[in-house]
C-alpha positions, 0 to 999 in steps of 0.5 A: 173794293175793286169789283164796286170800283170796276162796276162804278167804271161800268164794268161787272167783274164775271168768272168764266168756267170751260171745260170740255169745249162749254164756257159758263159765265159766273156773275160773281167777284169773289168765290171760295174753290173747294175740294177733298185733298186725294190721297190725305182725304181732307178738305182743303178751301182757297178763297179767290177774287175776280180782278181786271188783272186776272183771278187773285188768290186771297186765302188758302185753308187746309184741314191737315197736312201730308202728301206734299200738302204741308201748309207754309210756315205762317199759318195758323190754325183756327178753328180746326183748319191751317189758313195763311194767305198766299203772296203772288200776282193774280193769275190770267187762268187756272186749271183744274184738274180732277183725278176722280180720287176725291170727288169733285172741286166745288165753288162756293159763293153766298153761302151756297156750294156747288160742283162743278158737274153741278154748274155745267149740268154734265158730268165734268169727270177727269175733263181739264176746267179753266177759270179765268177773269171773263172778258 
């Protein structure tokens, strides 16, 4: 509702990807961040919303639990995965970081996932990317 109200007021809500010194523009208001827990090794999936006021967490999704990745007790299990939404203010950046341990932080949008060595065409290993709400 807010990115067709944004686009009706002439503007298109983006995501700005940078990591190691390259910043890649996203044309999309609405992604799923995914990625393998390190040490419990299971998947875990937060859908995210580009806002004027910065990047706003909607739903957050694990398929287990452990190694301080206890899902809050509101959760409810369906279809095999802890879901709950998360309460708090849209954020101006988050970082991700990446130990190498699991693999990479994938985004998904339309159905289709990618990593984020895959959306920056080189290999992002333990390298810092922030998101934020594009200018």
């Amino acid at each position: 509702m807010e990115a067709a109200a944004a686009r009706a007021h002439g503007r298109s809500l983006s995501l700005c990807l940078a990591s190691a010194g390259i910043v890649k523009t996203l044309a999309l208001a609405a992604f799923t961040l995914a990625w393998t827990h390190s040490i419990e090794k299971v998947g875990w999936q937060e859908d995210w919303r580009v806002t004027p006021a910065g990047l706003e967490l909607t739903q957050a999704r694990v398929k287990g639990s452990g190694a301080g990745m206890e899902p809050p007790p509101e959760a409810r299990l369906v279809d095999g995965w802890f879901q709950w939404q998360p309460h708090r203010a849209p954020m101006p950046e988050v970082a991700l970081a990446n130990s190498g341990a699991a693999g990479e932080w994938r985004l998904c949008s339309d159905g289709k996932c990618r990593t984020l060595s895959e959306i920056f065409g080189f290999r992002v290993g333990s390298n810092v990317t922030t998101m934020s709400a594009c200018p």
